[in-house]
C-alpha positions in Angstrom: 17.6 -23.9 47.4 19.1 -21.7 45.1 21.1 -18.2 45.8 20.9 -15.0 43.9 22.7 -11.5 44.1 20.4 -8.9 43.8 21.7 -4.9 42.6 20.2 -2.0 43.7 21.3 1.7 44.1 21.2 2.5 48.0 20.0 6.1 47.5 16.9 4.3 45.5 16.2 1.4 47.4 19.0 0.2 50.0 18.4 -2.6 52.5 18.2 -0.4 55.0 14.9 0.4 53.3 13.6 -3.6 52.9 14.1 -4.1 56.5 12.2 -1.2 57.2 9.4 -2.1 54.7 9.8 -5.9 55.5 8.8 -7.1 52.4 9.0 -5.4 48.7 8.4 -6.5 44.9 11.9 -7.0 42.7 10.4 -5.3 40.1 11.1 -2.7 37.4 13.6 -5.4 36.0 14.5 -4.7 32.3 16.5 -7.0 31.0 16.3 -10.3 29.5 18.9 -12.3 31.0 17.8 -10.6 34.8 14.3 -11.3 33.9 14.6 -15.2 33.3 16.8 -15.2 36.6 13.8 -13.7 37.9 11.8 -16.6 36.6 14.0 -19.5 38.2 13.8 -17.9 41.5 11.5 -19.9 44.2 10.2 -18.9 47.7 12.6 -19.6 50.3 15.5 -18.6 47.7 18.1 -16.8 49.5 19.6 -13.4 47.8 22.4 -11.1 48.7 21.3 -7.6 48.9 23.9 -5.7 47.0 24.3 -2.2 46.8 25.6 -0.6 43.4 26.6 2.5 42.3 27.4 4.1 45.6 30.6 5.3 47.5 31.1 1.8 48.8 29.7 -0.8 46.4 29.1 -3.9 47.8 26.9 -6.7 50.0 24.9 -4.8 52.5 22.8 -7.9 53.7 20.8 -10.8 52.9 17.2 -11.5 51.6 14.4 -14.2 51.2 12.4 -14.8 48.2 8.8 -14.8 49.6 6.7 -14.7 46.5 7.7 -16.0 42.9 7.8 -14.6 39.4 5.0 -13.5 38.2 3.8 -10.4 36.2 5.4 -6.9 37.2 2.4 -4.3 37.0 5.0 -2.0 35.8 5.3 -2.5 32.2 1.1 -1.8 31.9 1.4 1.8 33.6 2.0 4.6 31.0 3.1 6.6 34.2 6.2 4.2 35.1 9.3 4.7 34.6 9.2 1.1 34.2 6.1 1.2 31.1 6.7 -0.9 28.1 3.9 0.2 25.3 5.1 -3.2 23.6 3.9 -6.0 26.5 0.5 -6.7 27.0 -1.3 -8.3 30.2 -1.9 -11.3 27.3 1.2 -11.7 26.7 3.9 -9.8 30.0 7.4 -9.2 29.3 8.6 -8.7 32.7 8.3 -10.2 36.1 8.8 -9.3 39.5 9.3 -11.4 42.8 8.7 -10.4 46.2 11.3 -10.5 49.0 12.0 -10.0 52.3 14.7 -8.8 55.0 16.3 -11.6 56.7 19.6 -10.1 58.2 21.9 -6.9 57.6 25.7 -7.3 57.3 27.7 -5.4 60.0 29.2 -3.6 57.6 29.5 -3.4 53.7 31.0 -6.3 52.0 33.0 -4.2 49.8 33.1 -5.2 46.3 37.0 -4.5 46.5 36.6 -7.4 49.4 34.7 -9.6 47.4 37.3 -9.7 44.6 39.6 -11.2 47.3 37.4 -14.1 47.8 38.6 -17.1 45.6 34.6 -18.6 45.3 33.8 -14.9 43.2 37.0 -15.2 41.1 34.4 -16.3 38.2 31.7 -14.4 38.7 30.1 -12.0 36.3 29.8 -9.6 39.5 33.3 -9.5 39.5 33.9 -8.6 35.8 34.7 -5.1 34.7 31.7 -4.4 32.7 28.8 -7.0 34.2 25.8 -5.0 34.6 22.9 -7.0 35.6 20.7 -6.8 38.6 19.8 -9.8 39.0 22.8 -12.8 38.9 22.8 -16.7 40.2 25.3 -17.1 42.8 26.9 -20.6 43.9 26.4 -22.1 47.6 30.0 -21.3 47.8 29.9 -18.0 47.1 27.3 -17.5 49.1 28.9 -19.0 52.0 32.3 -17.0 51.1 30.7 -13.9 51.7 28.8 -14.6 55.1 32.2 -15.8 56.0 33.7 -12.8 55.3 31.2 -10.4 56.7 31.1 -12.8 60.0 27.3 -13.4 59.9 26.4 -17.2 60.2 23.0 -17.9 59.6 21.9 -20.8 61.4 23.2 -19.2 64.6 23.1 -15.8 64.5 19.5 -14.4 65.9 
């Protein structure tokens, strides 16, 4: 199994909104490096649902890869946001993967928080600057910030 952080902008998409969905495509990813994370990511693959560009940024909860990467419909519909004139259905750009809602934090793991962790000292979400949605995330890390939020998974209902 591997772990993943995945950004998104609360007042878009928050996980408050995946848990009431269930389950959602990843997609609308437009960046290389984010897309070929995209690509490594296999179902059962758990992600932290991280909330960016809000009041509070940080870890709001964690998610389950339920479908792999494939092709994100996106890039062939002139009316997206998401459209790229330059892919083809021959030849896709981007992909997408499907997740779903396995357990909310209690509260924000603040991004301030996460800093404090030793595991994140090297991590790109950490950096002034990193920008990408979609980044790998070590065991470690990901067990750091259960830890800190107080959720164990293999207990917890």
């Amino acid at each position: 199994m591997h772990y993943w952080l995945l950004k998104s902008e609360p007042d878009v998409f928050g996980y408050p909104d995946l848990e009431r969905v269930g389950r959602e495509p990843w997609n609308g990813v437009r960046n290389y490096q984010a897309r070929n994370f995209l690509r490594q990511m296999a179902v059962g693959d758990l992600c932290l649902f991280y909330h960016s560009r809000s009041k509070t940024p940080g870890i709001a909860g964690v998610a389950r890869v339920t479908r792999a990467a494939h092709t994100d419909d996106l890039q062939f519909d002139p009316a997206s946001a998401y459209f790229d004139p330059a892919s083809s259905p021959e030849n896709p750009r981007w992909s997408m993967v499907e997740v779903e809602a396995v357990r909310a934090f209690p509260a924000v793991l603040t991004l301030d928080t996460i800093r404090t962790l030793p595991q994140w000292e090297d991590s790109p979400l950490t950096r002034k600057g990193s920008r990408l949605s979609v980044l790998p995330v070590t065991a470690e890390q990901f067990d750091a910030a259960l830890a800190a939020a107080g959720l164990d998974l293999t207990t917890d209902p």
